[in-house]
Backbone as CSV, one residue per row, in Angstrom:
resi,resn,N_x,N_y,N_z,CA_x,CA_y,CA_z,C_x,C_y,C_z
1,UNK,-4.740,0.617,-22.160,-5.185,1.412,-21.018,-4.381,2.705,-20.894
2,UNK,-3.957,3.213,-21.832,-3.213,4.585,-21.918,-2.531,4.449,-21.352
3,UNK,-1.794,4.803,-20.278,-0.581,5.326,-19.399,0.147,4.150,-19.083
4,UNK,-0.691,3.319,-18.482,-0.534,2.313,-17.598,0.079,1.106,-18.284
5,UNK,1.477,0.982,-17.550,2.086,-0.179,-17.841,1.192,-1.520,-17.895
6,UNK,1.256,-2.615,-19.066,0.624,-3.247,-19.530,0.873,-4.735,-18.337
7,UNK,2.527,-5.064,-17.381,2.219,-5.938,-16.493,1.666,-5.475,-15.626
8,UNK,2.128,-4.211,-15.180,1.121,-3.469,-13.674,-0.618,-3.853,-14.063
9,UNK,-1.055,-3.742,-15.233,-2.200,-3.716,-15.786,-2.779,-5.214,-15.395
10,UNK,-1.916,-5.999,-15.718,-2.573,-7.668,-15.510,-2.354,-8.072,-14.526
11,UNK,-1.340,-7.692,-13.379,-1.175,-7.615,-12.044,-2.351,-7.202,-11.222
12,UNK,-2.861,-6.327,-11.513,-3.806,-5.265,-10.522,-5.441,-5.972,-11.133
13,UNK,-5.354,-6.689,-12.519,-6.237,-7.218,-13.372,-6.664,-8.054,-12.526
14,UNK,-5.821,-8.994,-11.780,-5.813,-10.279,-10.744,-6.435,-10.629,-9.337
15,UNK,-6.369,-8.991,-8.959,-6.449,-9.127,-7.778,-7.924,-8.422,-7.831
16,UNK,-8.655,-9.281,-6.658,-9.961,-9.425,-6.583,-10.729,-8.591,-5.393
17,UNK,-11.486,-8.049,-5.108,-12.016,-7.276,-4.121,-12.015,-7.982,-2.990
18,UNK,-11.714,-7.570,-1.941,-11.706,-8.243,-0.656,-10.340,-8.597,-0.598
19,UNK,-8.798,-8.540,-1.339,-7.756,-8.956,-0.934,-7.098,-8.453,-0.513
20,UNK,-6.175,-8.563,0.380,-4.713,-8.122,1.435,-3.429,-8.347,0.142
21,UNK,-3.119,-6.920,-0.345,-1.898,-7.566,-1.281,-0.612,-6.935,-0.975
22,UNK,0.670,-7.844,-0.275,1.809,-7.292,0.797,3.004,-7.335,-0.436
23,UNK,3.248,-6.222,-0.721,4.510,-5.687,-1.619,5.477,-5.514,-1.144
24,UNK,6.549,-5.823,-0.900,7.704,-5.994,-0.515,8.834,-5.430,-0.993
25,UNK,9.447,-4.131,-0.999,10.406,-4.282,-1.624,11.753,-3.720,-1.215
26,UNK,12.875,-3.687,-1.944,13.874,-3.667,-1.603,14.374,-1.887,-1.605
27,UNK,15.669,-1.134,-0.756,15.205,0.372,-0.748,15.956,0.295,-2.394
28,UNK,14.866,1.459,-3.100,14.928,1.721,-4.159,13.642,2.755,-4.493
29,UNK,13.516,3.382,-6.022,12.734,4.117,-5.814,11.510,3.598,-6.722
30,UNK,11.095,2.517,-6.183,10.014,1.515,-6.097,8.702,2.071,-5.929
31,UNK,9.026,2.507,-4.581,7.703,3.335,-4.527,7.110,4.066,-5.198
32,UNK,7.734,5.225,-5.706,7.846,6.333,-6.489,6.846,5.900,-7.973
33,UNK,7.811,4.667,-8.477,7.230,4.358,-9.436,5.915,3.484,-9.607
34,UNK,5.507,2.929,-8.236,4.385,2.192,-7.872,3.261,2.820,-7.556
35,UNK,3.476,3.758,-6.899,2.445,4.821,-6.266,1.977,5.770,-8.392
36,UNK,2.863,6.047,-8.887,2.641,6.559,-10.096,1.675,5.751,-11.102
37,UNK,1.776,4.114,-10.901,1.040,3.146,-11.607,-0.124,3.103,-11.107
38,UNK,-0.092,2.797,-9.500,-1.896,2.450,-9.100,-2.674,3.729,-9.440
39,UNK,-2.214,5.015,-9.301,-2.496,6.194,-9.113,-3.692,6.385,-11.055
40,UNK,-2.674,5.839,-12.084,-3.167,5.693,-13.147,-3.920,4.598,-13.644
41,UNK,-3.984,3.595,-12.851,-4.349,2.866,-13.116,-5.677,2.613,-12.323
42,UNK,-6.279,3.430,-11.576,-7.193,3.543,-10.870,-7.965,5.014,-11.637
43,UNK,-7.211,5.756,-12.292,-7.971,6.451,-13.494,-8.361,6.346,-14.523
44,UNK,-7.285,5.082,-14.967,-8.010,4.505,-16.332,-8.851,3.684,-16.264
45,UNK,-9.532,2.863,-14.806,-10.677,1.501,-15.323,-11.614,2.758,-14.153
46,UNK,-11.548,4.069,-13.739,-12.881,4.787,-13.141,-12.956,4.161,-11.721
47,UNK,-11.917,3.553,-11.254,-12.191,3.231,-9.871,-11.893,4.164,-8.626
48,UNK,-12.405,4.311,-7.852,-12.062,5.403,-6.355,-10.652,4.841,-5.678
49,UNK,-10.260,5.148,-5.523,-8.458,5.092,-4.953,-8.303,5.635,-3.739
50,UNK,-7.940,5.500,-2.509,-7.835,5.398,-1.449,-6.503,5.649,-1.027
51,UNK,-5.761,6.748,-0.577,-4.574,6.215,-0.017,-4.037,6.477,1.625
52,UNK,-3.914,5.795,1.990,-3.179,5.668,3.680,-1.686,6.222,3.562
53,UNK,-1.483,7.036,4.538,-0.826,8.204,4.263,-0.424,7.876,6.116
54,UNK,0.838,6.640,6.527,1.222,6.556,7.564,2.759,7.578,7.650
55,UNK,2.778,8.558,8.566,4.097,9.270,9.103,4.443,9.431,8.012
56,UNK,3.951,10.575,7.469,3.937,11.325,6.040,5.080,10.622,5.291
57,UNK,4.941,9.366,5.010,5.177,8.765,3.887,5.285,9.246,2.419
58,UNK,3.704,9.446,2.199,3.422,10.377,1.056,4.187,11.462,0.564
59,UNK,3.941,12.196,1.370,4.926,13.681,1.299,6.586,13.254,0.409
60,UNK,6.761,12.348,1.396,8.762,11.930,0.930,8.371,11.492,-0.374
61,UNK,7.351,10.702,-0.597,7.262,10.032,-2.213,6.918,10.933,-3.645
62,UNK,6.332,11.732,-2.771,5.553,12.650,-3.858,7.127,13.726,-4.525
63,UNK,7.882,14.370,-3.278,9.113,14.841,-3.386,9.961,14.110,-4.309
64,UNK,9.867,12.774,-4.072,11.173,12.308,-4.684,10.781,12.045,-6.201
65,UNK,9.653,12.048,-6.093,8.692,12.077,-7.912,9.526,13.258,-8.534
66,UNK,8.965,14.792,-7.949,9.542,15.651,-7.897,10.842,15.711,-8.429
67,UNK,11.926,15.235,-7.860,13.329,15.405,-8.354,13.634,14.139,-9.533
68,UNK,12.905,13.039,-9.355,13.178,12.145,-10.863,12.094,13.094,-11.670
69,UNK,11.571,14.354,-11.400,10.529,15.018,-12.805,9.693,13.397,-13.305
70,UNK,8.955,12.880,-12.046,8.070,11.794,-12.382,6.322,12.644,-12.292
71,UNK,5.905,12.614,-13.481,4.516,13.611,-13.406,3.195,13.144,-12.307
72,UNK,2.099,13.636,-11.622,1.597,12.485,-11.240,0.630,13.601,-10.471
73,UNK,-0.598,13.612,-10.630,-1.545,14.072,-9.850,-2.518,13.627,-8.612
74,UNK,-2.194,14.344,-7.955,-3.156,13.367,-6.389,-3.609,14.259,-5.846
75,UNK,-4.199,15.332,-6.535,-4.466,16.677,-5.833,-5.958,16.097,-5.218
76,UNK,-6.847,15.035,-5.930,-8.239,15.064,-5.691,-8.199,13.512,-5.290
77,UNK,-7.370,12.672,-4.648,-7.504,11.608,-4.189,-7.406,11.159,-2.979
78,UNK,-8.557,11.023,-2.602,-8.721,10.794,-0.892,-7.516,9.916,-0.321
79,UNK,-7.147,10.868,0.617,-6.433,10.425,1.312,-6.552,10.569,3.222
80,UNK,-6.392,9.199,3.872,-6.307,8.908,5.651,-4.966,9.541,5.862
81,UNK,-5.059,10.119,6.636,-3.768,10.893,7.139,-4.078,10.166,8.207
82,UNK,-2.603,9.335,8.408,-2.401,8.501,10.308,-1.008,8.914,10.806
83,UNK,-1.043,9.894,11.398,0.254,10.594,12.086,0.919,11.739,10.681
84,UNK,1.636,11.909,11.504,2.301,12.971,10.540,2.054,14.388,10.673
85,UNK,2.672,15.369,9.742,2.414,16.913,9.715,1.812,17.463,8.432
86,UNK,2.303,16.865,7.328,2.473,16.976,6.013,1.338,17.166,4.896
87,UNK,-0.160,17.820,4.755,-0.944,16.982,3.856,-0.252,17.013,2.259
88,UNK,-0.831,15.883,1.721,-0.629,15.805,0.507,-1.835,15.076,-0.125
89,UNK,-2.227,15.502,-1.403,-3.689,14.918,-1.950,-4.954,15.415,-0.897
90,UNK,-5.696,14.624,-1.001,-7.418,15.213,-0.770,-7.221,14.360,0.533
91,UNK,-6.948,14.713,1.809,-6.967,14.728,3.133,-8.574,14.739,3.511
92,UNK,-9.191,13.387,3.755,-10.832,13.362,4.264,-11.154,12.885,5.500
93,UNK,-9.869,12.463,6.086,-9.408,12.063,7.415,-8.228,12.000,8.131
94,UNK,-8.005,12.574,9.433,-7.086,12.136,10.309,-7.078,11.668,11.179
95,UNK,-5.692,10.920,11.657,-6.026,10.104,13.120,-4.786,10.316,13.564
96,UNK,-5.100,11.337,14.895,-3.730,11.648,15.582,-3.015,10.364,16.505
97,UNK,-2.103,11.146,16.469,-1.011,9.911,17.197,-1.354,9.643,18.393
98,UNK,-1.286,8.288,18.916,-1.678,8.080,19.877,-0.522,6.812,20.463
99,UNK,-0.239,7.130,22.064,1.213,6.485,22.038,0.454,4.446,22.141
100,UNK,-0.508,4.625,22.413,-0.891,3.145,22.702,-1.587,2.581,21.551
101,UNK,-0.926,1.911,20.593,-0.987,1.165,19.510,-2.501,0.506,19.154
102,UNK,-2.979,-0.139,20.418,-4.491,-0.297,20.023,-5.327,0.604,19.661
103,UNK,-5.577,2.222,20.508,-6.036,3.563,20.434,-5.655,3.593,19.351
104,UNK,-4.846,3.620,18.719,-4.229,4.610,17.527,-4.904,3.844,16.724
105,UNK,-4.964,2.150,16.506,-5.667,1.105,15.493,-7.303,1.599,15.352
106,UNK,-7.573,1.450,16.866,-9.326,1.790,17.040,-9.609,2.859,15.868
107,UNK,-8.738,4.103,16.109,-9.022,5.435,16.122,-8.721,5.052,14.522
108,UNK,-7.635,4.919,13.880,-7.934,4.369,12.371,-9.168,3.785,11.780
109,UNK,-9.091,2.545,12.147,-10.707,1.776,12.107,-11.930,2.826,11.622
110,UNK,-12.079,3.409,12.860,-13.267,4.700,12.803,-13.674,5.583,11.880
111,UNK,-12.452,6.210,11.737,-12.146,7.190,10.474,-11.754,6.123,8.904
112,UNK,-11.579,4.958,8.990,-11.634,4.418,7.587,-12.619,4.001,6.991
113,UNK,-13.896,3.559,8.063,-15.030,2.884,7.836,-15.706,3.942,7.028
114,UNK,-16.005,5.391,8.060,-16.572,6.097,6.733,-16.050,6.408,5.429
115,UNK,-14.616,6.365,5.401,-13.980,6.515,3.722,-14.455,5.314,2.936
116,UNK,-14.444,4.576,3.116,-14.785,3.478,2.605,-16.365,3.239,2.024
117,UNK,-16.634,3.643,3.129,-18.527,3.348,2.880,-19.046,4.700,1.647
118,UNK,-18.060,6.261,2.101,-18.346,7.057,1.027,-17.927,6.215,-0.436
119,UNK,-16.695,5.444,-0.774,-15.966,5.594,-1.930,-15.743,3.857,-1.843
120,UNK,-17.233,3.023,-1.697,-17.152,1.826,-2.460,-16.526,1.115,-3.049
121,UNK,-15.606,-0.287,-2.446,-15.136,-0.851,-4.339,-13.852,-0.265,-4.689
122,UNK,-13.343,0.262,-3.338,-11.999,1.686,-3.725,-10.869,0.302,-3.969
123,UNK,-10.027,0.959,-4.213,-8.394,0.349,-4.175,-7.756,1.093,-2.927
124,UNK,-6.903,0.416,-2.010,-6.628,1.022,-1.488,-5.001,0.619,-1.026
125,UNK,-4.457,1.964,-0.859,-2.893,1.320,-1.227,-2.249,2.408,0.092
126,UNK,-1.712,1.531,0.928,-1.438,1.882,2.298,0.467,2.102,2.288
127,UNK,0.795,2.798,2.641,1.711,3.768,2.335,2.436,3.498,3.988
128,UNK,3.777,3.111,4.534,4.454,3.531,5.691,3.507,2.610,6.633
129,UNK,3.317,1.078,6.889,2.462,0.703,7.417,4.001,0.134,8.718
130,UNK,4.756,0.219,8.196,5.981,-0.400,8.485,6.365,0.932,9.655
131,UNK,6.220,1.333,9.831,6.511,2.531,10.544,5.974,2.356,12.017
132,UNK,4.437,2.099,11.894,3.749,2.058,12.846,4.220,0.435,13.599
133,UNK,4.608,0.094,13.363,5.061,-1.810,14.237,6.660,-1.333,14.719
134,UNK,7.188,0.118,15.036,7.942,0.815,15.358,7.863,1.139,16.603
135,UNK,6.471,1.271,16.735,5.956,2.290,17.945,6.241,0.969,19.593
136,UNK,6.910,1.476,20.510,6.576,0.144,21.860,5.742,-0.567,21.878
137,UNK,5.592,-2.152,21.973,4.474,-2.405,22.175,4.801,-3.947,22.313
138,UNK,4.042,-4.227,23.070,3.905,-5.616,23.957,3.421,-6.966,22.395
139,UNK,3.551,-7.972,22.456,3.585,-8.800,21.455,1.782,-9.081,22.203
140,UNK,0.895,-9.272,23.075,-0.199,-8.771,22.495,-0.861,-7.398,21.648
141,UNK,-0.299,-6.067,22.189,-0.546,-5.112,21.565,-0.056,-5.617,20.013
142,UNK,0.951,-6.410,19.890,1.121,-6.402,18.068,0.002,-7.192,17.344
143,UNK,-0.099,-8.210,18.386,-1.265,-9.299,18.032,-2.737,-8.586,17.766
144,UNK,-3.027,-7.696,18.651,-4.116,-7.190,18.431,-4.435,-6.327,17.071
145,UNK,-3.157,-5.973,16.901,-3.367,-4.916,15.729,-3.072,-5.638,14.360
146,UNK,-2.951,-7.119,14.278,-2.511,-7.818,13.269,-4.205,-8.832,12.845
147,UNK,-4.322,-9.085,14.334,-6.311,-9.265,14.486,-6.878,-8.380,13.337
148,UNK,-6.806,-7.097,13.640,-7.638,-6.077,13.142,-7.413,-5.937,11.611
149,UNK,-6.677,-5.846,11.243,-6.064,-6.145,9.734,-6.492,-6.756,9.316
150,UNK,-6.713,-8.394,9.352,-6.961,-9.730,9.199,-8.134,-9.146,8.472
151,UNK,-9.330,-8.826,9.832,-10.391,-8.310,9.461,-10.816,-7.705,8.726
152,UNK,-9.843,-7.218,7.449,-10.288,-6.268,6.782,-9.961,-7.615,4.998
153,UNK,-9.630,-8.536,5.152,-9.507,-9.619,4.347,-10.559,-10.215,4.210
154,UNK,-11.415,-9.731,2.754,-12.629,-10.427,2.838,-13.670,-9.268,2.363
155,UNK,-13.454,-8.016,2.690,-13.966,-6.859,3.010,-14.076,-6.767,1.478
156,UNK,-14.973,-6.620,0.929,-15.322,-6.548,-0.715,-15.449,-4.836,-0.943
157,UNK,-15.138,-3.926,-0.167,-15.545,-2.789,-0.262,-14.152,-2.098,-0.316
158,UNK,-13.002,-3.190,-0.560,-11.656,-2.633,-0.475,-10.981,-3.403,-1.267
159,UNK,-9.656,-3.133,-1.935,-8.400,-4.297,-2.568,-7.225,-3.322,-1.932
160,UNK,-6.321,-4.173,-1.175,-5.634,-3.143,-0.490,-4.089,-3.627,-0.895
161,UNK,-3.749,-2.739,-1.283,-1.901,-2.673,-1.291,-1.371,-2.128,-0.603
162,UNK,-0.518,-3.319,0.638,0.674,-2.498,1.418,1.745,-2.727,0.703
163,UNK,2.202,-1.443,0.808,3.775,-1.464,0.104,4.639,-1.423,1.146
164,UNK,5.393,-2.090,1.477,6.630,-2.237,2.796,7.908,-2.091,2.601
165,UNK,8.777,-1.468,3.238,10.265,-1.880,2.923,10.704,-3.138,3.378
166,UNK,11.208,-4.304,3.015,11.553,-5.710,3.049,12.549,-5.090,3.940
167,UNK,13.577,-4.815,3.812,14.800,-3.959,5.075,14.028,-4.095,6.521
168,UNK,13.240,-2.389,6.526,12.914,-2.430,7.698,11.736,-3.376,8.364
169,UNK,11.037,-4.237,7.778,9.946,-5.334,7.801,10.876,-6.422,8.314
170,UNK,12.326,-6.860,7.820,13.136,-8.216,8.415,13.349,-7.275,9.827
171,UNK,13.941,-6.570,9.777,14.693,-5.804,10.743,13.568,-5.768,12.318
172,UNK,11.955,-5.550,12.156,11.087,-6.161,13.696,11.188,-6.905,13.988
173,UNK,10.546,-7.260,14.976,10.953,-8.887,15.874,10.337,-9.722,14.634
174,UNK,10.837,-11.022,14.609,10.925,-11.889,13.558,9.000,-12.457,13.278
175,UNK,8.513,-11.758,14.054,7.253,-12.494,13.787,6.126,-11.605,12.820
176,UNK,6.643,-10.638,13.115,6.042,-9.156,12.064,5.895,-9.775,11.157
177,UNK,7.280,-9.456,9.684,6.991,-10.460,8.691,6.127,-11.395,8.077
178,UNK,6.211,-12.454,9.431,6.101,-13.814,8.916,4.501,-13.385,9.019
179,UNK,3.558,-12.553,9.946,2.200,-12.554,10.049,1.546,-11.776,9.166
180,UNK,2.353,-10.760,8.895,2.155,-9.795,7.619,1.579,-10.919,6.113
181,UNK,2.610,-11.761,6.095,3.116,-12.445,5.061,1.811,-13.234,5.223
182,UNK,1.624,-14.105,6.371,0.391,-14.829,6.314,-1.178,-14.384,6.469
183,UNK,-1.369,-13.254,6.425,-2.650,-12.461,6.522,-2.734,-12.216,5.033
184,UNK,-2.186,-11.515,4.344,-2.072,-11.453,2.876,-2.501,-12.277,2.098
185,UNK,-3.451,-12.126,1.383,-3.656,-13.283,-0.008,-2.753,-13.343,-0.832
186,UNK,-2.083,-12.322,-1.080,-1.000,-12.168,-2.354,0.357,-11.349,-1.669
187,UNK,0.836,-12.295,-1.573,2.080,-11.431,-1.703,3.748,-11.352,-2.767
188,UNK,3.665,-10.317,-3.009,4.922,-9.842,-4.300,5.980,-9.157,-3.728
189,UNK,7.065,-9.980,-4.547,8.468,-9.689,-3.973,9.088,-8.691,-5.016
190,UNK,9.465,-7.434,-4.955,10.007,-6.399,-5.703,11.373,-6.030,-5.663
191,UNK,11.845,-6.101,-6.645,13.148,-5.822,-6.847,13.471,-4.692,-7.842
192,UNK,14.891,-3.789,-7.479,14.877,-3.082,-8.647,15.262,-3.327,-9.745
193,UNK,14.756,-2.464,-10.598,14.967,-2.552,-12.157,15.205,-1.051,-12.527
194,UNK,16.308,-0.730,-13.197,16.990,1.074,-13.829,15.518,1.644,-13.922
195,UNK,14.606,1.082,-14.785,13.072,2.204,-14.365,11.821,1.356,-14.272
196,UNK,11.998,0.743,-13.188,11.018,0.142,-12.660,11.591,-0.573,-11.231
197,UNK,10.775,-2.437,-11.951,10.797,-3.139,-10.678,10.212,-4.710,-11.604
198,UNK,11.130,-5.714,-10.960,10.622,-6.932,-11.065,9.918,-7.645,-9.864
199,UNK,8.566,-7.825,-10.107,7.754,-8.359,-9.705,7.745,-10.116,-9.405
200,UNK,8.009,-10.454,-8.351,7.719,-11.968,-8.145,6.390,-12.101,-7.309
201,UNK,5.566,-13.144,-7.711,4.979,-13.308,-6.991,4.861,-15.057,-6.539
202,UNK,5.332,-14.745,-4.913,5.230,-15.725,-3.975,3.969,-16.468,-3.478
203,UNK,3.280,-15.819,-3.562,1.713,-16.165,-2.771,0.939,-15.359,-3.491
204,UNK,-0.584,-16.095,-4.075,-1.404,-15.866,-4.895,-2.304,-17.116,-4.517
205,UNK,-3.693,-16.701,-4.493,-4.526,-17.260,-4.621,-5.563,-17.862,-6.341
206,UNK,-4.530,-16.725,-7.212,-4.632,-16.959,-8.769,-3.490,-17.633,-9.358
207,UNK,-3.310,-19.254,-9.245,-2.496,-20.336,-10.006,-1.530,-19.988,-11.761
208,UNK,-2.429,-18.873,-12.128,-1.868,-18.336,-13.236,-0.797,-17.608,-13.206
209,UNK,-0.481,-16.797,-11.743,0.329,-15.707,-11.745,1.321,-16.455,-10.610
210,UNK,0.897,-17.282,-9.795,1.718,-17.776,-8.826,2.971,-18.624,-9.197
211,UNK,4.292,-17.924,-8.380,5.426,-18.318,-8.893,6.420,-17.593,-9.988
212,UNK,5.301,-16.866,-10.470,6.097,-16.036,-12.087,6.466,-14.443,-11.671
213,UNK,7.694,-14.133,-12.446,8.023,-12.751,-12.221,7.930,-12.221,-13.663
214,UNK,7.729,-11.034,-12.865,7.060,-10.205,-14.757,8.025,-8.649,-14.125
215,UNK,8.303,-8.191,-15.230,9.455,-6.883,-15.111,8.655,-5.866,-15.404
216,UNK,8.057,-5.061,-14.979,7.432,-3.500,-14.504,8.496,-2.657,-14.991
217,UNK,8.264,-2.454,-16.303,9.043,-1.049,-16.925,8.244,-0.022,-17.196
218,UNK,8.309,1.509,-16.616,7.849,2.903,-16.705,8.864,3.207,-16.935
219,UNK,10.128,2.770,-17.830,11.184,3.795,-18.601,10.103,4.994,-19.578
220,UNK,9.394,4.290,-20.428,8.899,5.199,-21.361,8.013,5.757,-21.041
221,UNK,7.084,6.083,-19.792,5.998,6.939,-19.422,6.840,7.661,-18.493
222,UNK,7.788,7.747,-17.988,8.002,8.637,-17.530,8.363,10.620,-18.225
């Protein structure tokens, strides 16, 4: 598949339309190199790519590509802008900040349904989701917005990767996590590696991959 690292390749091979897949990882520059894989790897099998772009997330990742001289084009890839100042990539929606956590969910919702319905079948890989469970909010307001998520498990018109910092994800009230964790079909535990990331995966609904860690090296594409 040209570019694309050959475990990222059988990783992303796995996961099935309609799944919640919660990436976890430790601070490192994980992202950097993750966002660089789906990014190619959603060019090499022709699929539409999607990215959620929470409190310009993006922006910091794309920068720090930048100073590791990590190559990577996103000039034409739709991207939800949810808070922030920053665009980066193909901006086809925004949803301004809104201090009451449900509003701000609704107002997402709205503006994702049509991205979605334009760009079918997308991948979609949600960026700073960890940010927003930041904002005040009453343990129904969290509940509600963990409802709404749920809802999107199942959704054959999406495969979604949140990438989270494990840090600031332990660090919310203790129930964040654990609901994150249980809404998810798949979830992978990331660790660093000098140019990459080792991959565990904890939770899988595919018996083949569940339990096993596979080492994600982009030393040589970079």
């Amino acid at each position: 598949m040209g570019l694309v690292n050959d475990a990222i390749f059988k990783m992303f091979e796995g996961i099935k339309p309609g799944e919640i897949v919660l990436l976890e990882y430790l601070p490192s520059h994980i992202p950097e190199f993750f966002v660089k894989e789906v990014v190619e790897y959603a060019k090499a099998k022709g699929l539409p790519l999607i990215i959620d772009d929470n409190f310009d997330t993006l922006p910091v990742i794309v920068n720090n590509m930048d100073t590791l001289d990590i190559s990577i084009d996103i000039n034409n890839v739709p991207v939800i802008k949810t808070g922030g100042r920053i665009d980066v990539g193909n901006v086809i929606a925004k949803v301004k900040f809104h201090p009451d956590p449900r509003v701000y969910l609704m107002n997402y919702i709205n503006a994702a349904k049509g991205a979605f319905d334009e760009y079918p079948n997308a991948m979609n890989m949600v960026l700073g989701l960890e940010s927003l469970f930041h904002l005040p909010m009453s343990v129904p307001e969290f509940y509600t917005i963990i409802l709404n998520l749920e809802k999107f498990l199942g959704n054959e018109k999406r495969r979604a990767f949140y990438l989270m910092n494990k840090e600031v994800l332990n660090a919310l009230p203790f129930y964040t996590a654990a609901e994150m964790r249980r809404i998810a079909s798949t979830v992978v535990e990331l660790k660093p590696y000098p140019t990459g990331a080792r991959a565990l995966f904890v939770k899988s609904p595919n018996i083949g991959i569940l339990g096993r860690e596979v080492i994600v090296d982009v030393g040589e594409e970079l």
